[in-house]
N, C-alpha and C positions, 0 to 999 in steps of 0.2 A: 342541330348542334352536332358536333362532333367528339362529343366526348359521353359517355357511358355517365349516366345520373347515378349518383351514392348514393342511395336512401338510408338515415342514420333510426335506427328510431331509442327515444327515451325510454331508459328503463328506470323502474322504481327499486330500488334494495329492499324496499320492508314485508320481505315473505319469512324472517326466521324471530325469533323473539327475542328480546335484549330487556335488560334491568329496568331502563326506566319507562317500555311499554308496562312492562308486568306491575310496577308499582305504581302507573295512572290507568292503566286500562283493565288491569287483570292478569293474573299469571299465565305464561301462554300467548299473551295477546299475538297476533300479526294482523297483517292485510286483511287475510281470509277470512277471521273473524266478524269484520263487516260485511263481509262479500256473502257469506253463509247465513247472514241475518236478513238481507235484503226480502224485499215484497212487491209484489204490481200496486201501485198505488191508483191506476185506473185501467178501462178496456185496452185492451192492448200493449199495457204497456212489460217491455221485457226485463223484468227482472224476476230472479236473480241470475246474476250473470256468473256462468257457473264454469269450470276449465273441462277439455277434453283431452288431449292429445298426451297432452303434458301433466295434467293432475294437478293434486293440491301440493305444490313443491316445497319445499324445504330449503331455501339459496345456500345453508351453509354446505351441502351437501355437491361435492363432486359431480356426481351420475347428472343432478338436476339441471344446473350450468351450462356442461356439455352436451346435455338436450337440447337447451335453450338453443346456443351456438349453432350445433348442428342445424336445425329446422331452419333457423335467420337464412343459417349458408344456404341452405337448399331452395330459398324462394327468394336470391340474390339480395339480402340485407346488406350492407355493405359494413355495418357497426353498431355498438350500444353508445347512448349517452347517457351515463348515471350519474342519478341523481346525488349530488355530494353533501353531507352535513357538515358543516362545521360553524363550533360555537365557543372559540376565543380558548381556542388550544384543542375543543373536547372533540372528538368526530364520535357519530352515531350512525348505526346502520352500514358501518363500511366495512363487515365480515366479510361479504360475496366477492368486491371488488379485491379487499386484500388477499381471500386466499387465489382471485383470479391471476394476481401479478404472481404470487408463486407457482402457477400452475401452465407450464408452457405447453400442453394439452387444450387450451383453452384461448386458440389464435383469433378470433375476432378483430377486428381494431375496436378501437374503445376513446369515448372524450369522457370532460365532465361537466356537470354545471351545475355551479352553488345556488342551491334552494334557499337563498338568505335571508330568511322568513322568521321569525318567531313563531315557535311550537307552543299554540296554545290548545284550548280546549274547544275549540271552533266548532267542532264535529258536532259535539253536543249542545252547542249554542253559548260555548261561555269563553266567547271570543278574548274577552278581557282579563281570564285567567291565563298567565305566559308560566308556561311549564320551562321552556330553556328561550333563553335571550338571547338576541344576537346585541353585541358591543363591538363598534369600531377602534380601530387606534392605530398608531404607525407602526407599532410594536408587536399587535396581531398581524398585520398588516407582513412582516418576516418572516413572522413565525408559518404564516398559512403557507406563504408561498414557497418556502424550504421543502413544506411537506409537498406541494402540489408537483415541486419538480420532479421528485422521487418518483411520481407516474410519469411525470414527462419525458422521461428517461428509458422508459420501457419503449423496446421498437415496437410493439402494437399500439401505442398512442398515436390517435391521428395528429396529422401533422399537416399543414400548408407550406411551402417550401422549405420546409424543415422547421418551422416555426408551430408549437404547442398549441392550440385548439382550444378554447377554455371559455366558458356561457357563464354570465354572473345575472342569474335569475331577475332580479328588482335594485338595479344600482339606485336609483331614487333615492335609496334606503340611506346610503352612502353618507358621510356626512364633507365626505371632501373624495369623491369618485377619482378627480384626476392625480392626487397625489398618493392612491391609491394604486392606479395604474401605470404611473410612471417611475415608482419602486421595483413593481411586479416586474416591470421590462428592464430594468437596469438588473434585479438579479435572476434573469432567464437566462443574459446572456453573459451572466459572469460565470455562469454553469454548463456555457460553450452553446449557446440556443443560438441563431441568428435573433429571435426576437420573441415575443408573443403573439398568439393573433389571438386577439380578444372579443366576444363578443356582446351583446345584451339580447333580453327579451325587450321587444319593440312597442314601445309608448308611444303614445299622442306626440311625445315629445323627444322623440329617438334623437332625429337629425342633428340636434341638440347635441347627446350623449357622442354622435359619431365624430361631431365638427370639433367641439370643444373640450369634451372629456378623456377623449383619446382612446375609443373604440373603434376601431376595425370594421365591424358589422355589425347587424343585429341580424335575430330570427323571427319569424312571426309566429308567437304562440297563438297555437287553433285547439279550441274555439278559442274564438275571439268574443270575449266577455261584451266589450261595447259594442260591435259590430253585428249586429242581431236582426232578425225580423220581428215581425209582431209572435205575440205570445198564440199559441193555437188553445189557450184557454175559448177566448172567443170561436172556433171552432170546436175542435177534438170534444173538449168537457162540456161547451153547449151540447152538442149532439148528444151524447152519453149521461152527463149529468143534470141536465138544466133544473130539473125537478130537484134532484138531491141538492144543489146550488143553491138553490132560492131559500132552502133550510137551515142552512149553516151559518154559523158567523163569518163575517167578512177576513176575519183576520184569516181563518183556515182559506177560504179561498184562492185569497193572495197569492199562496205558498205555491199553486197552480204558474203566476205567471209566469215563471223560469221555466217551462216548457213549452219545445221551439221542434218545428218541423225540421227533419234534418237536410230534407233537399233544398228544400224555401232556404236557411242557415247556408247551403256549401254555395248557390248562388249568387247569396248574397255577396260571399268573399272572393266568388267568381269575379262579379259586375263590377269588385274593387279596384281591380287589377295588382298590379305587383307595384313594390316599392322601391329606391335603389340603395344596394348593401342591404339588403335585404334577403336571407335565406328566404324559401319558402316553406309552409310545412304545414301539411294534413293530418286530421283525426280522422277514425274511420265513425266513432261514434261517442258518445258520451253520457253519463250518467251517473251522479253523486250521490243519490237519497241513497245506496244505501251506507253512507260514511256521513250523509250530514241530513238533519231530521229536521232543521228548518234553512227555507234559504237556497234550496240544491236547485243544479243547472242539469235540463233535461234534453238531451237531440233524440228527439222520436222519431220513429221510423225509418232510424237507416240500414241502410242493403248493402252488400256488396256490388251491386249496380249503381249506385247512385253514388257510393264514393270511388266506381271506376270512373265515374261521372266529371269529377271533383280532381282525381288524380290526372286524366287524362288533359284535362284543359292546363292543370300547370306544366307536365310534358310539353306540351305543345305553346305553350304563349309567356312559359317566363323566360327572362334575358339571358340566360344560363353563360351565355358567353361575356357578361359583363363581371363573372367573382372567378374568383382565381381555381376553384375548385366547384362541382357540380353536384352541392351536397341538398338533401331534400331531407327535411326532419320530417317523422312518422311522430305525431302525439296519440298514444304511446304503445311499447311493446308491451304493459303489464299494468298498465294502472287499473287495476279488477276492481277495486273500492269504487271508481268514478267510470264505470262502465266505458272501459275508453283501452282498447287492446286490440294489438292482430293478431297475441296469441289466440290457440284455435279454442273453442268454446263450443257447449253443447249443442247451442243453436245453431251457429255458420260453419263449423267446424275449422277446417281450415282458409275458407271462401275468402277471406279478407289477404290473406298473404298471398293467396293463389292470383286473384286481381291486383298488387301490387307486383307481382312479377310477370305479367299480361302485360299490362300496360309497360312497364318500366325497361323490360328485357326487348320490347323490338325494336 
């Protein structure tokens, strides 16, 4: 290829506290909070997953930010994708981002993409409690995208030939996706855009959303929930626990099978190969027990070797010269809750960014 790979990676905003964490979670609440509760749940296994470099940050804070930035720059990041909230006017969690657009100190480029999930109580298992709701309408539908332009506006928003960048998490959700999108792009460019480039996270049933709904592209979130190996219960916890096993109730066991070896896992999405209109995009590792206490998804044993493993093959074997830009999504730069970050941490330290700029920079 001939053109330099952009590695975007996702960032999370919720490292400061807001009103309606403290009033379902605890006063104070953030990220950290789960991250500082975590535990090994068996031999070997790492957690809790603790920060190094950068500390236990604070996003509303200036100083923290511009760590952030700085470090990405220096191990060739090329940008953040944050995470956006919004729920039919309200936004949450967009302190960092807002005071970023006032702070031209703070040059990164930058996308977004709507998490358009309902916030429930999932964490603790009570999936069916919806704390804020997401609701469609044509009317929301204005309203969002007014505000969305206001970033798109800023020269650090990534762009594709001058066209806004923008990841809409689970259109699925949508109840009429393409009139949805065909608003968004009628008023990007009455705002002087050439257009929008839009994209999704990639389903069973993408091609679908690309042909017919009027998507642009998708990206492949990693991991990839259905795309899996066998569970290393039948390993890992035979070997270690078979005795304790045979003791226990079956329901506890269970909660074992979501943990997956991580190199067996990055082969598998190896052996898949690539998609078309398909970004690609690597985790370096992953782990939720300590943010979800039943249910959680486990990638054990990963190195910085084995996701230079993982990185190097999509260097090398994806289509790069078929999308108009060479962008590589990192899942993620901060999700600390779901063991899943390049920031530098107690164990690897910086090891994971330093092999994302090995591999990426030759």
């Amino acid at each position: 290829m001939s053109k330099q790979i952009k590695p975007i990676a996702i960032y999370l905003p919720q490292f400061h506290p807001i009103p309606e964490n403290d009033e379902w979670w605890g006063k104070g609440f953030t990220e950290w909070t789960n991250v500082t509760k975590a535990k090994p749940l068996f031999k070997d296994h790492y957690q809790p997953h603790l920060p190094a470099d950068l500390g236990f940050y604070d996003l509303r804070l200036e100083e923290a930010r511009l760590a952030q930035e700085e470090l990405a720059k220096s191990k060739g990041i090329h940008g953040f994708c944050y995470y956006h909230y919004w729920f039919n006017g309200k936004r949450v969690l967009e302190e960092p981002l807002k005071r970023k657009l006032n702070n031209p100190k703070e040059d990164l480029p930058f996308m977004m993409c709507w998490a358009n999930e309902n916030w429930t109580r999932i964490w603790n298992g009570g999936e069916s409690d919806v704390l804020l709701k997401q609701e469609y309408s044509a009317e929301d539908d204005y309203t969002h995208i007014q505000e969305l332009i206001k970033h798109f506006k800023d020269s650090r928003y990534i762009k594709v030939n001058g066209k806004p960048m923008f990841i809409i998490y689970r259109p699925n959700l949508f109840p009429d996706i393409r009139s949805t999108i065909a608003l968004w792009r009628a008023e990007v460019k009455k705002a002087g855009f050439p257009d929008l480039y839009i994209g999704c996270t990639k389903t069973t049933d993408y091609e679908n959303l690309l042909n017919e709904s009027g998507f642009d592209f998708a990206f492949e979130f990693q991991p990839s929930f259905s795309n899996r190996p066998e569970s290393i219960k039948n390993t890992l916890l035979r070997r270690y626990f078979n005795e304790f096993l045979r003791k226990i109730k079956a329901t506890v066991k269970n909660k074992y099978e979501l943990v997956y070896d991580y190199e067996a896992f990055s082969n598998l999405q190896i052996n898949r190969g690539f998609k078309a209109n398909c970004y690609p995009t690597i985790t370096p590792m992953w782990d939720n027990s300590s943010r979800r206490k039943v249910n959680y998804f486990i990638l054990h044993n990963s190195t910085p070797d084995k996701y230079k493993h993982w990185l190097k093959h999509i260097k090398e074997n994806y289509p790069w010269e078929e999308m108009p830009e060479p962008f590589l999504f990192i899942n993620a730069w901060n999700e600390w809750a779901e063991g899943n970050h390049i920031e530098p941490c107690q164990k690897w330290g910086t090891a994971y960014l330093d092999a994302t700029k090995e591999i990426l920079s030759k």
